[in-house]
MISE-524062 format. One line per field, with one value per residue: residue in three letters; x, y, z of N, C-alpha, C in turn; residue number from 0; chain. Coordinates in Angstrom, 3 decimals, padded with zeros to 6 digits. Layout:
N
resn [ala, ...]
n_X [X, ...]
n_Y [Y, ...]
n_Z [Z, ...]
ca_X [X, ...]
ca_Y [Y, ...]
ca_Z [Z, ...]
c_X [X, ...]
c_Y [Y, ...]
c_Z [Z, ...]
resi [NUM, ...]
chain [A, ...]
# end
This chain:
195
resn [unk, unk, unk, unk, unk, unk, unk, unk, unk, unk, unk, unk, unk, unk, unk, unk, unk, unk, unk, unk, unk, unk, unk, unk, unk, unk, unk, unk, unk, unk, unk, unk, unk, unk, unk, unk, unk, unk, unk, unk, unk, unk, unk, unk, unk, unk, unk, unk, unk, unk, unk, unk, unk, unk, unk, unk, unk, unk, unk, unk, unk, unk, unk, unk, unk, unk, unk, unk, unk, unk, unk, unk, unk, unk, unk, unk, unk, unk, unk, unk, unk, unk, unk, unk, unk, unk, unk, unk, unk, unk, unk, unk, unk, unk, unk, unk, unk, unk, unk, unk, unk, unk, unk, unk, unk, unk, unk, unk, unk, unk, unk, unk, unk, unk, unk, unk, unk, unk, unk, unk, unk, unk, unk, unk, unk, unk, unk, unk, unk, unk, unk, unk, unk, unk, unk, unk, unk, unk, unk, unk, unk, unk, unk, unk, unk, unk, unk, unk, unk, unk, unk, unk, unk, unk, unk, unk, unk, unk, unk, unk, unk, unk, unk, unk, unk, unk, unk, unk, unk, unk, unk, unk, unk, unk, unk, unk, unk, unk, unk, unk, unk, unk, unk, unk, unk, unk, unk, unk, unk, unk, unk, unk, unk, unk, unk]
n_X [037.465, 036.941, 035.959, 037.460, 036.554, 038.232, 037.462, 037.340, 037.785, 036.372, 038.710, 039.628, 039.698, 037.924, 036.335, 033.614, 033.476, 032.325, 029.918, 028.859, 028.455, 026.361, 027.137, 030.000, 030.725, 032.122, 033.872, 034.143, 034.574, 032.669, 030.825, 031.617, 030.349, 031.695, 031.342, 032.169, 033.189, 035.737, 038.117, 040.685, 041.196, 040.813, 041.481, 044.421, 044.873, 045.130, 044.046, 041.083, 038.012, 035.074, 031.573, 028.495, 025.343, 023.105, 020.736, 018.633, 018.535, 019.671, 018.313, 018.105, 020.847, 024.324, 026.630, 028.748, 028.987, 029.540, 032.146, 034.844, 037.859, 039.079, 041.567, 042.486, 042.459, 042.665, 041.716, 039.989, 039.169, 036.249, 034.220, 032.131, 032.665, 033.999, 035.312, 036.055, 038.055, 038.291, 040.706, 040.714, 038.021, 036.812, 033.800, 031.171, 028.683, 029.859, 030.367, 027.804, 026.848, 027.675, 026.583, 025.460, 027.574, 029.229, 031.655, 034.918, 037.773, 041.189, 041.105, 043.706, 045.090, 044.722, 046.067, 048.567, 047.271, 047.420, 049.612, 047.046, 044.564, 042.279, 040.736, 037.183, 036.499, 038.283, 037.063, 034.651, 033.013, 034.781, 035.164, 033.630, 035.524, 035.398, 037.347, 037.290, 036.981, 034.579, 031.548, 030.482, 029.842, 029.730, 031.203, 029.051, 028.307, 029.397, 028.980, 028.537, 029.306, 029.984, 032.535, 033.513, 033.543, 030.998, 030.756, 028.660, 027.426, 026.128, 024.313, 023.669, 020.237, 018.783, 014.954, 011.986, 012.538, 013.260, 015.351, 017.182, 018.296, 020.124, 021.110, 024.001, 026.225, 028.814, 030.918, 033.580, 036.327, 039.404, 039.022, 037.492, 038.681, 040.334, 042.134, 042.798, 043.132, 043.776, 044.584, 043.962, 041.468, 039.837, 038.876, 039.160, 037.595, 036.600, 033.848, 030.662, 028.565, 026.204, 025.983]
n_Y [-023.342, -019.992, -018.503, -015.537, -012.893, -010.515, -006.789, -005.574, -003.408, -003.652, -004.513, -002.318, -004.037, -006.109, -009.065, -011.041, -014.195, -016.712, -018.605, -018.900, -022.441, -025.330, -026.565, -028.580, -032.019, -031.904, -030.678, -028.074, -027.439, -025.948, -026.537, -025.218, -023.022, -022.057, -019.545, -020.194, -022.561, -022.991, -022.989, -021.813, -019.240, -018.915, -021.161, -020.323, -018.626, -017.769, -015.686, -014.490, -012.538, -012.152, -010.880, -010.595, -012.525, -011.651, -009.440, -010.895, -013.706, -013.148, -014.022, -014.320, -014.173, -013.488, -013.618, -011.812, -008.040, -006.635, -006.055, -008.402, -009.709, -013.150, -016.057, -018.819, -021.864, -024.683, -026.106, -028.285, -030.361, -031.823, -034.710, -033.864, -030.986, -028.534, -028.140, -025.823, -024.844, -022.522, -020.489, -020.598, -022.244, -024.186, -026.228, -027.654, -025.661, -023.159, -023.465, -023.982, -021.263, -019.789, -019.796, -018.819, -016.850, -014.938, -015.387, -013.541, -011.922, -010.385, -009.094, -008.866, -010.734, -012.997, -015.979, -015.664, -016.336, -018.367, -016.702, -015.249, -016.371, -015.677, -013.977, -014.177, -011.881, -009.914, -009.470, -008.310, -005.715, -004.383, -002.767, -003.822, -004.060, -004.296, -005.145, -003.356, -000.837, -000.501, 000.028, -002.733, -002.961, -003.249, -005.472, -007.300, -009.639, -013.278, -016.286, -020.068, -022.524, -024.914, -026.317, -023.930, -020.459, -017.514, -014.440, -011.581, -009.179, -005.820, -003.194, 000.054, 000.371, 002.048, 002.079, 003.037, 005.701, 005.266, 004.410, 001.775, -000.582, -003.618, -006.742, -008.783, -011.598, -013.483, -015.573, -016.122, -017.125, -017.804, -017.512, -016.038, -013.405, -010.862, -009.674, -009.006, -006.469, -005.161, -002.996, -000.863, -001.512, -002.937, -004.857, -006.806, -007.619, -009.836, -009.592, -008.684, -006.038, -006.467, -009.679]
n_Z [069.347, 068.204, 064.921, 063.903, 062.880, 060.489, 059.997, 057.236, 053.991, 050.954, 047.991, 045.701, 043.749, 043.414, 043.010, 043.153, 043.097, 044.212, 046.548, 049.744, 050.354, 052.130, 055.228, 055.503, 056.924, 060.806, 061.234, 060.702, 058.078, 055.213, 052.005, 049.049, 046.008, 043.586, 041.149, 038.698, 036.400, 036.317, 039.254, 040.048, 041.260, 043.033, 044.569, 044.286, 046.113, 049.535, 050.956, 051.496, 050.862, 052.503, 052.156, 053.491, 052.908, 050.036, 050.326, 049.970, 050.676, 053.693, 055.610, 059.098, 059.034, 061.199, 061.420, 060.495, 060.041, 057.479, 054.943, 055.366, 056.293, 055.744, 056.386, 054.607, 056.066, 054.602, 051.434, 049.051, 046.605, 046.245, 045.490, 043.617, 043.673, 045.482, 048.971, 051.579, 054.689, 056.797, 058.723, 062.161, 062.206, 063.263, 063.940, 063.352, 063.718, 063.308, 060.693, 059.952, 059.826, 058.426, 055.985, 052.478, 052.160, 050.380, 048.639, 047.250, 045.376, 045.457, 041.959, 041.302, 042.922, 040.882, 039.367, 036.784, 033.055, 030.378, 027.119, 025.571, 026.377, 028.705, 031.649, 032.578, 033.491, 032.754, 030.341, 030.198, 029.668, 027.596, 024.778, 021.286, 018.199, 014.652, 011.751, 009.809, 011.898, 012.438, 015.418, 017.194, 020.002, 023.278, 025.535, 027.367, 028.572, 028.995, 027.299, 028.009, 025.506, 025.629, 024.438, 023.843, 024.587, 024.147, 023.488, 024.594, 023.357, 023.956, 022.400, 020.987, 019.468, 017.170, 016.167, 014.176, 015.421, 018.018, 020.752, 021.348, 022.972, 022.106, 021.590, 020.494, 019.721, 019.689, 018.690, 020.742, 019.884, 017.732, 014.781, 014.932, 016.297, 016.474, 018.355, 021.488, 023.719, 026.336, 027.497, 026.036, 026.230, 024.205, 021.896, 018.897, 016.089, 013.095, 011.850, 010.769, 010.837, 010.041, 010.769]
ca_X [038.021, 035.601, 036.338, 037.984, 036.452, 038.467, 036.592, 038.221, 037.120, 036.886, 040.084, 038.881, 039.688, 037.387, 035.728, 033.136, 033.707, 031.280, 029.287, 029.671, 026.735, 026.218, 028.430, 030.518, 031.473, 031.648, 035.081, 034.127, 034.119, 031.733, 030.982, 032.036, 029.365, 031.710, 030.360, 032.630, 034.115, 037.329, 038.225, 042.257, 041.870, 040.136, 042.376, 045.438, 044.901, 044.678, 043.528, 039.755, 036.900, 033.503, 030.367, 027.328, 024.204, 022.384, 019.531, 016.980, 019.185, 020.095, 017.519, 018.732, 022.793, 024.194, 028.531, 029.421, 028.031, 030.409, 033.044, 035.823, 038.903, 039.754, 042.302, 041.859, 043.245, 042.599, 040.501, 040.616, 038.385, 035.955, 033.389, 031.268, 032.255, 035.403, 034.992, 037.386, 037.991, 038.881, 041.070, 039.910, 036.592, 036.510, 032.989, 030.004, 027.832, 030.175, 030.094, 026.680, 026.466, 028.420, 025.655, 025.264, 028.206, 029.442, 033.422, 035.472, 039.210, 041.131, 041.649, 045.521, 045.507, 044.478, 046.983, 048.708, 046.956, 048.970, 049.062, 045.966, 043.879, 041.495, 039.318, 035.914, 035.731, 038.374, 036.426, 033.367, 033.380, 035.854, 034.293, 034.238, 035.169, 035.330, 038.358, 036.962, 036.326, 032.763, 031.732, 029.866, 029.002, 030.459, 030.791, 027.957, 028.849, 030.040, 028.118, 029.122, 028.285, 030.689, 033.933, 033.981, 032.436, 030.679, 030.564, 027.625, 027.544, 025.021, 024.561, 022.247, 019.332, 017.299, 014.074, 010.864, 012.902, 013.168, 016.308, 016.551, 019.754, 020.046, 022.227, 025.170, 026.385, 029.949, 031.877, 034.995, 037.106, 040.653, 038.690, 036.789, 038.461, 041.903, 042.804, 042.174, 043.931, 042.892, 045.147, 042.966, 040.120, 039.132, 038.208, 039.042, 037.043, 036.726, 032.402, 030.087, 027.803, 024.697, 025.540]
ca_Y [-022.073, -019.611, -017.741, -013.993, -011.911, -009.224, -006.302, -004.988, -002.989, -005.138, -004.293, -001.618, -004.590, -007.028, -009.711, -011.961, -015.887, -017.613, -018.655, -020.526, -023.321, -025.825, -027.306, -030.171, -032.518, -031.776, -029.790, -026.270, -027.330, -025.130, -026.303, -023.458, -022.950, -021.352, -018.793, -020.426, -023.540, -022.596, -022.565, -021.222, -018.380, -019.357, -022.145, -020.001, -017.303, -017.974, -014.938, -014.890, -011.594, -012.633, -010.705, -011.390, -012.768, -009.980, -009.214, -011.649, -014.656, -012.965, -013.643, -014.536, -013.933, -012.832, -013.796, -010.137, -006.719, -005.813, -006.863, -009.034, -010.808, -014.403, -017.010, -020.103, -022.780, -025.780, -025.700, -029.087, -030.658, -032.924, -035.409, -033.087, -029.738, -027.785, -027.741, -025.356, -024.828, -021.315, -020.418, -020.649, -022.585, -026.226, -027.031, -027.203, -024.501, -021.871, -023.012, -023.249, -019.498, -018.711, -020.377, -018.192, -015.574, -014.092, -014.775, -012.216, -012.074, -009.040, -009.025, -008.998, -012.137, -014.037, -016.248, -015.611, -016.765, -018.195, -016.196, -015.884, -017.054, -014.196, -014.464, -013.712, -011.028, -009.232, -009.250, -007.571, -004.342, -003.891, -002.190, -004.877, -003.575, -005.200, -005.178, -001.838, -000.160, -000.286, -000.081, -003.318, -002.750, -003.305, -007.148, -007.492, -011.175, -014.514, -017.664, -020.584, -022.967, -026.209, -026.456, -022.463, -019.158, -016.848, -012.764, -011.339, -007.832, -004.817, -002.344, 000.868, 000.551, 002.721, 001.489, 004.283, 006.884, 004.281, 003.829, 000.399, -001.978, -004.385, -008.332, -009.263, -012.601, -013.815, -016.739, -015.768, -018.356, -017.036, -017.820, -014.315, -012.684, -011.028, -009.044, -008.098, -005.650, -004.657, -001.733, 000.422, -001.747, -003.537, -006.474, -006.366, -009.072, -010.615, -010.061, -008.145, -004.976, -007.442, -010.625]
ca_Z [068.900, 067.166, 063.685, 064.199, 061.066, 060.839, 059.328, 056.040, 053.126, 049.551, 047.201, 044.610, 042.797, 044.093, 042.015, 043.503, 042.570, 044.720, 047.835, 051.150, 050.901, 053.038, 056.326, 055.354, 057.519, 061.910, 061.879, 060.560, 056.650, 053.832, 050.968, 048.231, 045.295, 042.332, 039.746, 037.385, 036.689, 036.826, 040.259, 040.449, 041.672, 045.105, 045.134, 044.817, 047.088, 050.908, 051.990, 050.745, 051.426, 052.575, 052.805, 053.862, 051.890, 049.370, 051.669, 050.201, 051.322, 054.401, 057.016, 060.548, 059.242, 062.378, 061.578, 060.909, 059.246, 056.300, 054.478, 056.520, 055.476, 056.343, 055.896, 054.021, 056.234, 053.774, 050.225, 048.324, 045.529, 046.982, 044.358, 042.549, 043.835, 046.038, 050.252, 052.448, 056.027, 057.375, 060.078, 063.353, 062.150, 063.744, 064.070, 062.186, 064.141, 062.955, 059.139, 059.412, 060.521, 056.965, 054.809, 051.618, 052.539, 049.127, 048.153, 046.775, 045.775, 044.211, 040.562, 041.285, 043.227, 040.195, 038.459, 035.478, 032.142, 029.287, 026.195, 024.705, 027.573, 029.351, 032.774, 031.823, 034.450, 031.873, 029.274, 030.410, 029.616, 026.706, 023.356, 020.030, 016.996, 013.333, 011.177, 009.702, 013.045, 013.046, 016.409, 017.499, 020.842, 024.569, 026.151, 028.886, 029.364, 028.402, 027.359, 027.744, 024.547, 025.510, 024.303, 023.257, 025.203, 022.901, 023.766, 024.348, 023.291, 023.594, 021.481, 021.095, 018.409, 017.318, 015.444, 014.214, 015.868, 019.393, 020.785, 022.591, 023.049, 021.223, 021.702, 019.514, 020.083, 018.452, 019.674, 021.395, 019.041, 016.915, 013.930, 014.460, 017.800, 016.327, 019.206, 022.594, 024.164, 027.717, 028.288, 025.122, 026.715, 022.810, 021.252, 016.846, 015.807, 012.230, 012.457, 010.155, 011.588, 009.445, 010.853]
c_X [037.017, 036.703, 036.471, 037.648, 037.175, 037.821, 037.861, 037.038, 037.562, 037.979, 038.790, 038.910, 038.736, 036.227, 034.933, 032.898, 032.794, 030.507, 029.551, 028.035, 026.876, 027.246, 028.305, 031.450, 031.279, 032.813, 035.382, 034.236, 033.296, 031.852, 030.999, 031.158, 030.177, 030.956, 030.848, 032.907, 035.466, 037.635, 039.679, 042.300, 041.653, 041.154, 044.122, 045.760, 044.616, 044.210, 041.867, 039.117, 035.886, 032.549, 029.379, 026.192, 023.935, 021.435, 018.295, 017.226, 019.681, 019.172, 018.346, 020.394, 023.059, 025.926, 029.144, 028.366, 028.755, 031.409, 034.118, 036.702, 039.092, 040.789, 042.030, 042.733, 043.490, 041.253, 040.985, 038.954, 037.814, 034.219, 033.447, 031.862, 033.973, 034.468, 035.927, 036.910, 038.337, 039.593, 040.289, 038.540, 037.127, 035.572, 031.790, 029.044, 028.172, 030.137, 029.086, 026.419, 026.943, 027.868, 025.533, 026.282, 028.990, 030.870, 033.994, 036.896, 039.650, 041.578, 043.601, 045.813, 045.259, 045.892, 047.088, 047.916, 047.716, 048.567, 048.084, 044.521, 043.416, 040.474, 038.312, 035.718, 036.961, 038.044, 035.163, 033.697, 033.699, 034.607, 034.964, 034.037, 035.372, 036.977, 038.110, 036.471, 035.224, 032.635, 030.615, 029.286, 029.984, 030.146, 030.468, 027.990, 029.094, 028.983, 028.660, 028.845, 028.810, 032.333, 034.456, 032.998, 031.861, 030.210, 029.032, 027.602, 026.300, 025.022, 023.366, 021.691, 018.389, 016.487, 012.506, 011.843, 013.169, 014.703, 015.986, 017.856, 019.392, 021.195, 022.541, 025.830, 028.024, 031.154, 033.497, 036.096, 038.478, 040.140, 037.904, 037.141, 039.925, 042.673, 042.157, 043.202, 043.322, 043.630, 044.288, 041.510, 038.975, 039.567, 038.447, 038.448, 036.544, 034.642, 032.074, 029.072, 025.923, 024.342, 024.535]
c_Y [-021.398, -018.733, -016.473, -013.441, -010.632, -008.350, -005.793, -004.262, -003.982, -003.887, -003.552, -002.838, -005.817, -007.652, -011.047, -013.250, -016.630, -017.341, -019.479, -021.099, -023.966, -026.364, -028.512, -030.903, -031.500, -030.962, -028.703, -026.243, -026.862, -025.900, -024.791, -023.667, -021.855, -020.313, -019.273, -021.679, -024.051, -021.950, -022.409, -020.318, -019.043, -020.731, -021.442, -018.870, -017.729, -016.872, -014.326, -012.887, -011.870, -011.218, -011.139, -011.473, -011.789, -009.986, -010.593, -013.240, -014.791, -012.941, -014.632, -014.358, -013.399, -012.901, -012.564, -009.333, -006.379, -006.608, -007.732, -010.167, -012.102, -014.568, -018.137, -021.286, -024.053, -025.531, -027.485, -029.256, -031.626, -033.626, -034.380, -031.432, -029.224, -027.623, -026.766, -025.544, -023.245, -020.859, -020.371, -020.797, -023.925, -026.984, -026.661, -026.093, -023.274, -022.169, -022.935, -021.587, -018.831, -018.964, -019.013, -017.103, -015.369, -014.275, -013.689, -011.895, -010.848, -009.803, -009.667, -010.005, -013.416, -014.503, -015.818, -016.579, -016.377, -017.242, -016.617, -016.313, -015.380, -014.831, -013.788, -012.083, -009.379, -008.713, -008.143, -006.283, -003.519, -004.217, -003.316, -003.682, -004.223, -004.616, -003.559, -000.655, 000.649, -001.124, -001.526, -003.757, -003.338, -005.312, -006.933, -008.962, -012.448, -015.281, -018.667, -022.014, -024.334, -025.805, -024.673, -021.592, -018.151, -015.390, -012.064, -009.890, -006.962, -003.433, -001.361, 000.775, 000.991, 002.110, 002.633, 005.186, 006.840, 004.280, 002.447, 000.032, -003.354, -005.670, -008.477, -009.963, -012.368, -014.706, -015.977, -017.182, -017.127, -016.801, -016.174, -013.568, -012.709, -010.740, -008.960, -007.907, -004.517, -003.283, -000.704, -000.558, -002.123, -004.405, -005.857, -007.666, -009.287, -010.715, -008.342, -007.477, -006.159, -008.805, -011.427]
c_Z [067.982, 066.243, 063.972, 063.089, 061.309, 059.567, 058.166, 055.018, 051.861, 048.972, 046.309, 043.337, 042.608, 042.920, 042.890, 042.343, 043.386, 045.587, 048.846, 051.058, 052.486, 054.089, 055.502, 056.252, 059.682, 061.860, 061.156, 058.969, 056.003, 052.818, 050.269, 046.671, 044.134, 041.830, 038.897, 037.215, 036.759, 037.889, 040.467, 040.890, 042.969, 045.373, 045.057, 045.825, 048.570, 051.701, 050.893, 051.505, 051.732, 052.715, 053.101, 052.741, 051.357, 050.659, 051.485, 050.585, 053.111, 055.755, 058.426, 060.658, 060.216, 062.399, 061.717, 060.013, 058.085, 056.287, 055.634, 055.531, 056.604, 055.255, 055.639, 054.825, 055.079, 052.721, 049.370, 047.377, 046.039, 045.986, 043.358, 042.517, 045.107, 047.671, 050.778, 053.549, 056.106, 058.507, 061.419, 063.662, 062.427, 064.014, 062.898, 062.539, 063.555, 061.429, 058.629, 059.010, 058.917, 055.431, 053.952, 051.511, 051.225, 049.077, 047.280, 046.718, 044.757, 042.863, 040.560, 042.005, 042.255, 039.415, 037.132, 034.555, 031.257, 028.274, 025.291, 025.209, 028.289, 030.485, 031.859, 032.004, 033.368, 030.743, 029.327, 030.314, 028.483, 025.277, 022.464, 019.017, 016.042, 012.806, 010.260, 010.432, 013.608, 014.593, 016.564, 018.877, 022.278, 025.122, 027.299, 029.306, 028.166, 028.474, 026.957, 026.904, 024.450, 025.581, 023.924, 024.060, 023.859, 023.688, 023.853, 024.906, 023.368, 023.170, 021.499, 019.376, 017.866, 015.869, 015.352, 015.246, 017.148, 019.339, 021.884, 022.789, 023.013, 021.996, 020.314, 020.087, 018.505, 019.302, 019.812, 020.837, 018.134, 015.721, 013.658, 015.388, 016.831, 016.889, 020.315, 023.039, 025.097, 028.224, 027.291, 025.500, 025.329, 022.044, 019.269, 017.069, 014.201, 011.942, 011.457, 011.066, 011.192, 010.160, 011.807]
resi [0, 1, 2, 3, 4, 5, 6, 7, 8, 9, 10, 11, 12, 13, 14, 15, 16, 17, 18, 19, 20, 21, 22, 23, 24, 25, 26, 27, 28, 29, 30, 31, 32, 33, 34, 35, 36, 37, 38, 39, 40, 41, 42, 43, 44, 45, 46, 47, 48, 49, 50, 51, 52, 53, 54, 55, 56, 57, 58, 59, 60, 61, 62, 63, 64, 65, 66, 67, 68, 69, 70, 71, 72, 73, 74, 75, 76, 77, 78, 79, 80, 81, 82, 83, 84, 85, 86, 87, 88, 89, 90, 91, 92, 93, 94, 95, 96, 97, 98, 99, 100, 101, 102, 103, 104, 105, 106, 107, 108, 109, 110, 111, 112, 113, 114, 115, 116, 117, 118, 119, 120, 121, 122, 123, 124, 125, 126, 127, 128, 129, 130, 131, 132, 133, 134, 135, 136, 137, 138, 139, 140, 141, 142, 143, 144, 145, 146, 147, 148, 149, 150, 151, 152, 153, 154, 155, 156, 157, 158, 159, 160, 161, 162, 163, 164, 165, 166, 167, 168, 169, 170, 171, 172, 173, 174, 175, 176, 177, 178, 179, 180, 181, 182, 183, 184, 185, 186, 187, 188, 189, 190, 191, 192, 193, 194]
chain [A, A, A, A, A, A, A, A, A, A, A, A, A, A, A, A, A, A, A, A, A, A, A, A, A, A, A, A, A, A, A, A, A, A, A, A, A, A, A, A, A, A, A, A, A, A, A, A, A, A, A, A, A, A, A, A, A, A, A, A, A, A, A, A, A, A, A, A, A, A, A, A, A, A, A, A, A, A, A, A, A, A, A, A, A, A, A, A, A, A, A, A, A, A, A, A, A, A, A, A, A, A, A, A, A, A, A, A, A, A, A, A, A, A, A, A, A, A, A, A, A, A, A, A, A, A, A, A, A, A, A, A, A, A, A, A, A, A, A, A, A, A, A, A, A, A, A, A, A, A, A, A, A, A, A, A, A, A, A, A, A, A, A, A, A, A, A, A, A, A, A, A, A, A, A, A, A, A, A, A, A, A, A, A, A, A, A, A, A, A, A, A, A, A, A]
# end
């Protein structure tokens, strides 16, 4: 039986979470290559988006041209790392064919998080400000430092009469994070304009 891509456009909401690596196994298995290590969403959603490689991954791809939705027949946790299957994939020729292909699930298929708890992919974006609403600059990404992520903000700086942008770092902990609040799209945080 071969794999049916049907073509789709991504969800305006669309958040890429991984990649398809290598075939696992002879009956149409992928390994799946995360961006995160929190894999719930892709494990609660069965209906997945693929595209194809960026371009500089993409030589001989030949599965489809543009976006396309599948179904996740089976996804489980396997040693080191997460395999699936996809509907109407049963051998290994066709999961070769899906080596490097880009996952992608909407925003609104992600599970609830308890209070207090934020995907990353909410965070990005949203302006920090201090407890005296000095502005400290927009979150361009997360780092992750162990047991705690830490914000990593950028900011405009001007220096001799230069503007540049600047990094502001500040662990995403309660201890200095007093709010976020994604519907005004900002971060109060407990953090000095000096430090």
């Amino acid at each position: 039986m071969t794999t049916v891509f049907q073509a789709s456009a991504l969800p305006a909401d669309a958040v890429e979470l991984g990649r398809v690596g290598e075939a696992w196994g002879i009956k149409g298995w992928v390994r799946i290559q995360p961006h995160s290590a929190d894999t719930e969403a892709l494990f609660a959603s069965k209906d997945w988006y693929l595209q194809p490689p960026e371009p500089r991954f993409a030589r001989g791809f030949s599965a489809f041209s543009g976006p396309v939705a599948v179904r996740v027949a089976e996804i489980k946790v396997h040693a080191d790392g997460v395999v699936a299957r996809l509907e109407g994939m049963d051998d290994r020729n066709a999961a070769e064919a899906l080596k490097g292909v880009r996952i992608s699930l909407p925003r609104s298929a992600f599970p609830a998080t308890p209070e207090g708890e934020y995907y990353w992919v909410d965070l990005i974006g949203l302006r920090v400000v201090n407890r005296e609403g000095v502005d400290l600059g927009v979150v361009r990404d997360l780092m992750p430092t162990g047991p705690t992520s830490v914000l990593v903000l950028e900011y405009p700086l001007v220096q001799d009469g230069v503007e540049t942008v600047a990094e502001r770092l500040i662990p995403f902990v309660s201890a200095y994070i007093d709010d976020v609040d994604r519907t005004t799209r900002r971060i109060t945080a407990d953090w000095g304009v000096d430090y």
